[in-house]
C-alpha positions as CSV (number, residue, x, y, z in Angstrom):
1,X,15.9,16.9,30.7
2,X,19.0,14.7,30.1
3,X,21.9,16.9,29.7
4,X,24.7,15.6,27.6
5,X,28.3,16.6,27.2
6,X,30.9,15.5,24.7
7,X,32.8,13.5,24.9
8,X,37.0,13.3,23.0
9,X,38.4,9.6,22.9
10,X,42.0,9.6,22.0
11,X,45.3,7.7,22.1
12,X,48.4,8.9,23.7
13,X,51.6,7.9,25.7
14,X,52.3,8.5,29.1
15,X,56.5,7.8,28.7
16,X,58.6,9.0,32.0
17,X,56.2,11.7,33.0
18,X,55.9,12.6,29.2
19,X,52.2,13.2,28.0
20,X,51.3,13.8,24.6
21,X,47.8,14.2,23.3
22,X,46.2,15.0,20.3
23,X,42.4,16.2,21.3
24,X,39.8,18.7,19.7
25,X,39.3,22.3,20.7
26,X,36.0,24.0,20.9
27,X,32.6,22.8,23.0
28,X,29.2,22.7,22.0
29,X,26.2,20.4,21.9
30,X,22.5,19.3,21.1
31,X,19.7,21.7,22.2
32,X,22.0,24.4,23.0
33,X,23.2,23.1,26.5
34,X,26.5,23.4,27.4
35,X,29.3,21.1,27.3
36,X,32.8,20.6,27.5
37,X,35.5,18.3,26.5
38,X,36.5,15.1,28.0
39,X,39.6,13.5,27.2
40,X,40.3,9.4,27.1
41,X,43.8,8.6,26.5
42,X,45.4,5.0,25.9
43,X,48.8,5.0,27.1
44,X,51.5,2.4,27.8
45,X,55.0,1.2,29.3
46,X,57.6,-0.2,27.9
47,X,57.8,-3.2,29.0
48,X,60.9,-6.0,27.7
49,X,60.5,-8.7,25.5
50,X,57.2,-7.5,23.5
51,X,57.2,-6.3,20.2
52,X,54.0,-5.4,19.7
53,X,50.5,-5.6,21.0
54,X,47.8,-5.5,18.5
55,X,44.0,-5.1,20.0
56,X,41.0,-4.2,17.5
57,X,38.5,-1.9,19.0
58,X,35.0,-1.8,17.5
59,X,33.5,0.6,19.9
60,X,34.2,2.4,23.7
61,X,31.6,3.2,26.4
62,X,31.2,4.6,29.3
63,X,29.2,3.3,32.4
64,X,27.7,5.6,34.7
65,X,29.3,5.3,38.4
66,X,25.8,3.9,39.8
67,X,25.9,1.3,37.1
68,X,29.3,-0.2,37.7
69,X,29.2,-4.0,37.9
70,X,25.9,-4.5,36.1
71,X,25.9,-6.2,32.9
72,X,22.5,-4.5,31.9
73,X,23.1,-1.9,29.3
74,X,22.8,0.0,27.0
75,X,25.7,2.4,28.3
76,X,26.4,5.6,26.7
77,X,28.9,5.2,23.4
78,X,31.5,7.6,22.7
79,X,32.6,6.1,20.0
80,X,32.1,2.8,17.6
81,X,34.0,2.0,14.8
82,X,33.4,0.3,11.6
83,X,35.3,-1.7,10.3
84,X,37.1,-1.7,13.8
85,X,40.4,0.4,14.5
86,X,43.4,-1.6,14.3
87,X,45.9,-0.4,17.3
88,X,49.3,-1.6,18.3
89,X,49.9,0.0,21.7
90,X,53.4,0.0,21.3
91,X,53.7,2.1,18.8
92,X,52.3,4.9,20.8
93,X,55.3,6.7,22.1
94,X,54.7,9.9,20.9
95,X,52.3,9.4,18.7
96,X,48.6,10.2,18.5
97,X,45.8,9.2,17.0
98,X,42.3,10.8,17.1
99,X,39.4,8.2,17.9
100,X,36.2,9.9,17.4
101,X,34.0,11.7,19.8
102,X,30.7,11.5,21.1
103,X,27.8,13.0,23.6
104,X,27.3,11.5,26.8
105,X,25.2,12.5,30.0
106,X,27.4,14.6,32.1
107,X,27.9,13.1,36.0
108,X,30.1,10.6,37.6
109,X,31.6,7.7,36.1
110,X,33.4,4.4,37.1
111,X,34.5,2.6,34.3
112,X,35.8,2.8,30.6
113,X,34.3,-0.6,28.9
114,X,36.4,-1.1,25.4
115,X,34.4,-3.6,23.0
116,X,37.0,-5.5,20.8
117,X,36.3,-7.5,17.9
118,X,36.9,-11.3,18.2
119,X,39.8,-12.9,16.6
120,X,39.1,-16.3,14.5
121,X,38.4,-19.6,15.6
122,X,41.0,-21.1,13.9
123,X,44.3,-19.1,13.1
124,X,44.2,-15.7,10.6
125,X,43.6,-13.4,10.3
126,X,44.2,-12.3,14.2
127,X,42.9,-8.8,15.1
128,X,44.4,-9.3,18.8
129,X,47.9,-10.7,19.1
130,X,51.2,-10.3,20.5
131,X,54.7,-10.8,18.6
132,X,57.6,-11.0,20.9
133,X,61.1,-9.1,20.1
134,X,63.1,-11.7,17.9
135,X,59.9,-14.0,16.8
136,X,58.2,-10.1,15.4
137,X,56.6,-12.9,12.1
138,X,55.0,-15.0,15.2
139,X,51.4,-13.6,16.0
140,X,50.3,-14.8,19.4
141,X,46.6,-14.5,19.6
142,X,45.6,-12.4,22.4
143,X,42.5,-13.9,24.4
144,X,40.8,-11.0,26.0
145,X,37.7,-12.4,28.4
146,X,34.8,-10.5,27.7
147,X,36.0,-8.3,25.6
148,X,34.0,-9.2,22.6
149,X,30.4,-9.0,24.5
150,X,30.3,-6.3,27.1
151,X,33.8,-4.9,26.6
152,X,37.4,-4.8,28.4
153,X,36.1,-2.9,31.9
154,X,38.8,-0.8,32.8
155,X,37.5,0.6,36.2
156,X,38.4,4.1,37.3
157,X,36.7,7.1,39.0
158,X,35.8,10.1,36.7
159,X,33.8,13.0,36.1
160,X,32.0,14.0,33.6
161,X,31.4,18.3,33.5
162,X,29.6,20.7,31.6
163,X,31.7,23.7,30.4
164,X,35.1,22.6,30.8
165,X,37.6,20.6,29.6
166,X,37.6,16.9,31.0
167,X,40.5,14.5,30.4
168,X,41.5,10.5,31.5
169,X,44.0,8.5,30.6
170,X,43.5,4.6,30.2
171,X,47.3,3.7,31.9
172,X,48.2,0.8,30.0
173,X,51.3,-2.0,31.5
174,X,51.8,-4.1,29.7
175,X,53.8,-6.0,32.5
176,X,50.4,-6.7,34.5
177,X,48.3,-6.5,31.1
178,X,49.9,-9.4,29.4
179,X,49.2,-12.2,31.2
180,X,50.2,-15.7,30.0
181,X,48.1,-18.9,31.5
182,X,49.9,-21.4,33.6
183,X,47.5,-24.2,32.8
184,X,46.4,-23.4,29.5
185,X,49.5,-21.5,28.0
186,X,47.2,-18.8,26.5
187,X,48.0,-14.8,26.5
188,X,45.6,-13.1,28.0
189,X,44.8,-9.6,28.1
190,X,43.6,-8.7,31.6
191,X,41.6,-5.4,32.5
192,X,43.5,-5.2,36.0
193,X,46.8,-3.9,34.0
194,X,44.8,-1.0,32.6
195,X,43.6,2.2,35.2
196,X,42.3,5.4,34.9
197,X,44.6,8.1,35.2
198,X,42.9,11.8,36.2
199,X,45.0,13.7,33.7
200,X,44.4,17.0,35.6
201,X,47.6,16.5,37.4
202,X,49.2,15.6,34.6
203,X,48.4,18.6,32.7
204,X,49.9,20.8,34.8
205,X,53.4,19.6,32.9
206,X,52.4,20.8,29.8
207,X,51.1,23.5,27.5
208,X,49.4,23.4,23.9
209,X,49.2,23.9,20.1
210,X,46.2,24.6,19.0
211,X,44.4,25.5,15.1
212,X,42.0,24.4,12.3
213,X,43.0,22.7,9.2
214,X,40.6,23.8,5.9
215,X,39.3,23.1,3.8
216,X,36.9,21.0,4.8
217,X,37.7,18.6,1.9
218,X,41.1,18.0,4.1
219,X,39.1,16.8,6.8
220,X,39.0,12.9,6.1
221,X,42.6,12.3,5.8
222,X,44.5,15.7,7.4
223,X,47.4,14.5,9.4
224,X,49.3,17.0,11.7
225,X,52.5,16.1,13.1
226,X,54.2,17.9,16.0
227,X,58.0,18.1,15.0
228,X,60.6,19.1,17.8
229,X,62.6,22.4,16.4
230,X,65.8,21.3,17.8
231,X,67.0,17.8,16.2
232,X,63.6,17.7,13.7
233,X,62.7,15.2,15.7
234,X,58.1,13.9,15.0
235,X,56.9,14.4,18.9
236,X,53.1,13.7,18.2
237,X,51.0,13.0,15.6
238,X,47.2,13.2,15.0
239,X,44.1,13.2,12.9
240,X,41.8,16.5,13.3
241,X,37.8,17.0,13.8
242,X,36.6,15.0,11.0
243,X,33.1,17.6,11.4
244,X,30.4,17.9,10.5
245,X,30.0,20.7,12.7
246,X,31.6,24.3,13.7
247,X,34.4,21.8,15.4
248,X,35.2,20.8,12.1
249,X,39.1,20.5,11.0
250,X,40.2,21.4,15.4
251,X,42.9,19.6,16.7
252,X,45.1,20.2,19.7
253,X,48.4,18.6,20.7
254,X,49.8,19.2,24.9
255,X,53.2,19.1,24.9
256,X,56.1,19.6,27.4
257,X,57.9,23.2,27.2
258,X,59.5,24.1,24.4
259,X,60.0,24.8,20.6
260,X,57.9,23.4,18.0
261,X,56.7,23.7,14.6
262,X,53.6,21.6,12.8
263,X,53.7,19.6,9.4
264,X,50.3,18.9,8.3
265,X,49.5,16.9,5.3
266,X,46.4,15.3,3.4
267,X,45.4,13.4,0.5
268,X,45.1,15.8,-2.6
269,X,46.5,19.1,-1.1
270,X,50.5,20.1,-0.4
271,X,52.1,19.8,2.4
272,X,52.3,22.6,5.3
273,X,55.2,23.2,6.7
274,X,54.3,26.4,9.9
275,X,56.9,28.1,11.6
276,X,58.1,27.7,15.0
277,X,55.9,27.6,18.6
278,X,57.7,28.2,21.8
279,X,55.5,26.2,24.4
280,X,55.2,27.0,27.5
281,X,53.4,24.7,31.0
282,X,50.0,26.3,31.2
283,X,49.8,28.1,27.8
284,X,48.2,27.2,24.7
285,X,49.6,28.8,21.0
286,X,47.4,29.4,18.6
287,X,48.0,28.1,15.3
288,X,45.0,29.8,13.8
289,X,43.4,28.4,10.6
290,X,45.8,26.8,8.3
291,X,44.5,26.5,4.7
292,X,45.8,23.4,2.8
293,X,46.6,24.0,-0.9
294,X,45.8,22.3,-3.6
295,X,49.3,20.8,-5.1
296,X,50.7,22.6,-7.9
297,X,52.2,22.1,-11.3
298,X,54.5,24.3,-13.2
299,X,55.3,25.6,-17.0
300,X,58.7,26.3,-17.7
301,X,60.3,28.1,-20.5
302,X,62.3,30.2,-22.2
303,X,61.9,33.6,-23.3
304,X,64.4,35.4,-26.3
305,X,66.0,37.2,-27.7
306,X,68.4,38.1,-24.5
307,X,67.2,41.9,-24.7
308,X,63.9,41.2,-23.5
309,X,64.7,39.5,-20.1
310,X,65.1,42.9,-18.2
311,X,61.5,43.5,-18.7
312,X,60.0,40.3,-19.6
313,X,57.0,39.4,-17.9
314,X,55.5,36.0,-18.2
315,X,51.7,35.7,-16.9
316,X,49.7,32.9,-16.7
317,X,45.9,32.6,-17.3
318,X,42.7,30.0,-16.8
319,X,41.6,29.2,-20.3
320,X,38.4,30.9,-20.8
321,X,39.3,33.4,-18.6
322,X,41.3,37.2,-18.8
323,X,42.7,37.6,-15.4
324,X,45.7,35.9,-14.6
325,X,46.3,34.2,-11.8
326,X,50.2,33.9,-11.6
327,X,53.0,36.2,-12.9
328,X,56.6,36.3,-12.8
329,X,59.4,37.6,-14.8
330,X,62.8,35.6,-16.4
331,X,65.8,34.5,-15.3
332,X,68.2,37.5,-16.0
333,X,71.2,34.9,-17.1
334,X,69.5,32.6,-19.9
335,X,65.5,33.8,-20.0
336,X,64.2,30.9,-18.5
337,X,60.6,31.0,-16.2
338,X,59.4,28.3,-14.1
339,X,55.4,29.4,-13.0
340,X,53.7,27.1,-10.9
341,X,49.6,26.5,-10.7
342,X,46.7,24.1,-9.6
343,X,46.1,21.8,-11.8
344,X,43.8,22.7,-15.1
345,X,44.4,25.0,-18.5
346,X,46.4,27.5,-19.2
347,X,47.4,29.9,-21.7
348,X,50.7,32.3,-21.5
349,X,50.8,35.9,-22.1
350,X,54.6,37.3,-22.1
351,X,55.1,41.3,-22.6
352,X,58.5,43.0,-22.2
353,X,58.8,46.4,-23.4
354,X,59.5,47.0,-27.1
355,X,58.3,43.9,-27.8
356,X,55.2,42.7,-29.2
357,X,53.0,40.6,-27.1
358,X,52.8,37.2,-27.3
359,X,49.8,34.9,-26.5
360,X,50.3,31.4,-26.6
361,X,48.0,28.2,-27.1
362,X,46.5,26.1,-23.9
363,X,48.9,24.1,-21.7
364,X,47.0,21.6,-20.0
365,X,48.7,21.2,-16.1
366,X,49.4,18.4,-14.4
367,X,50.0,17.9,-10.8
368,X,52.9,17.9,-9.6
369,X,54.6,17.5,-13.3
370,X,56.1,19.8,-15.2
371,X,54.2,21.3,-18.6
372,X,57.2,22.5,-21.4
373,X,56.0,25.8,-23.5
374,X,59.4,25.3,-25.3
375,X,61.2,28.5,-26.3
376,X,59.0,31.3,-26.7
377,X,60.4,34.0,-29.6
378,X,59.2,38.0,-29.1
379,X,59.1,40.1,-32.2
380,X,59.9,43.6,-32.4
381,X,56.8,46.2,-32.0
């Protein structure tokens, strides 16, 4: 039986000795084999005189070691794309975007194939170009030979094992890369500027931060940034495990020693801010599971006469319903309250003692806005 392993494409930065990766945690796979986790990393150098370098990728494989200068396919996928990922490479210095993952066989490998999508015939929209620092409104399309049938080969030596992490980086320089055409003035993008970097050595630089994001509804569009503690400074930044699956909502981000803290956002929910990580070479923190919330509104108010504030209590409850789900008491100095929910209908029930108790009609809350239950009067038991 075929055994497979899965398999983690990602893009990184290797910048002066600095690697940062975004990756999932967690193995598993079909038919209750084992597998582990294999890394692929696109990084690149700063090179002069480029602005940016713009390559769409529809899909990456990998080609068995054996197989290695034979056309005849198919060759296992990690990942394909569609529509195609958009990347400028030279906007990955410390940044991080998850690609995807995928099962392949586990075994030896010798080369990273990346299938690009075309550009036009004739001028836009280019989905491969340069821009040059200066000229950055000038596209220069980007001819990459081969690239569009059996993929950019990248060739490098690499293993594929069960049970253990496994990690590559695709070194990227742009200096032997970016090739333009004596004869024919084009720009070419040439495989024999790109290698595969083991990243075992690397790793031994760096430690970890590791967690889930949930809900799963935050899966599609959670972003976690890395921020550096000392100058606030965004280190890396990365999608997590889009699932479906127990790795759902797993990201991890290897960083070089020291303090950290994580800002993870996505569409609909608020934005987490965690405390601090000290990272150390060799160690990995654990984040744990960090539950997104839905983003709030608020009801604000004011509560007299001024002898009720000492005891006033102000709670808010789900139409329909008889348990509240927020509470809070005045602001000692005028009366006002400021109580702050998910999004749906409310009504308010304020108590202080000596006071009758007053129940008010529905508010209906907004996100994110700001619902006005004007002043509210008590009246004397």
């Amino acid at each position: 039986m075929l055994r497979m392993q899965k398999v983690t494409v990602l893009t990184g930065l290797v910048v002066s000795g600095a690697l940062l990766l975004m990756a999932l945690v967690g193995c598993g796979g079909g038919n209750g084999e084992a597998t582990g986790l294999l890394q692929v990393g696109l990084t690149d150098a700063a090179p002069e005189g480029l602005a940016s370098v713009w390559i769409s990728i529809h899909e990456v494989q990998v080609v068995p070691a054996d197989l290695v200068g034979m056309e005849e396919g198919p060759h296992p996928v990690v990942v394909s794309f569609d529509p195609s990922l958009p990347i400028n490479i030279m906007e990955l210095e410390y940044q991080v975007e998850l690609l995807g993952e995928g099962q392949v066989p586990i075994g030896q490998y010798g080369q990273v194939r990346l299938v690009l999508d075309p550009n036009p015939d004739n001028g836009d929209p280019l989905v491969n170009y340069v821009t040059y620092i200066g000229a950055e409104e000038t596209k220069v399309p980007l001819k990459t030979p081969s690239g569009q049938e059996s993929g950019l080969k990248v060739i490098g030596e690499f293993e594929v094992a069960a049970g253990q992490m496994n990690a590559i980086v695709l070194d990227f320089d742009p200096s032997k890369a970016i090739v333009v055409a004596g004869q024919s003035d084009q720009t070419i993008l040439k495989p024999t500027g790109i290698r595969i970097t083991q990243v075992e050595e690397i790793l031994d630089s760096y430690g970890a931060i590791a967690g889930t994001v949930m809900p799963a509804g935050t899966w599609e569009t959670a972003v976690v940034s890395v921020v550096r503690a000392s100058d606030d400074a965004m280190v890396a930044r990365g999608s997590v495990n889009p699932g479906p699956g127990e790795d759902g909502g797993d990201f991890r981000a290897c960083l070089p020693a020291g303090s950290y803290y994580l800002v993870v956002t996505a569409d609909g929910y608020q934005t987490h801010t965690s405390s601090e990580y000290a990272v150390t070479v060799g160690s990995e923190e654990d984040a744990g599971v960090i539950v997104l919330e839905e983003p709030y509104g608020c009801i604000i108010g004011t509560v007299m006469p001024a002898a009720a504030w000492p005891t006033a209590l102000v709670s808010v409850i789900p139409a329909g319903e008889t348990v509240a789900v927020a509470a809070g008491g005045v602001d000692p100095g005028d009366g006002s309250f400021r109580v702050c929910v998910p999004a749906g209908s409310y009504y308010l029930v304020v108590t202080a003692d000596g006071y009758q108790t007053h129940t008010s009609s529905e508010h209906a809350v907004v996100s994110e806005l700001e619902v006005d239950a004007g002043g509210i009067v008590l009246l004397v038991e």
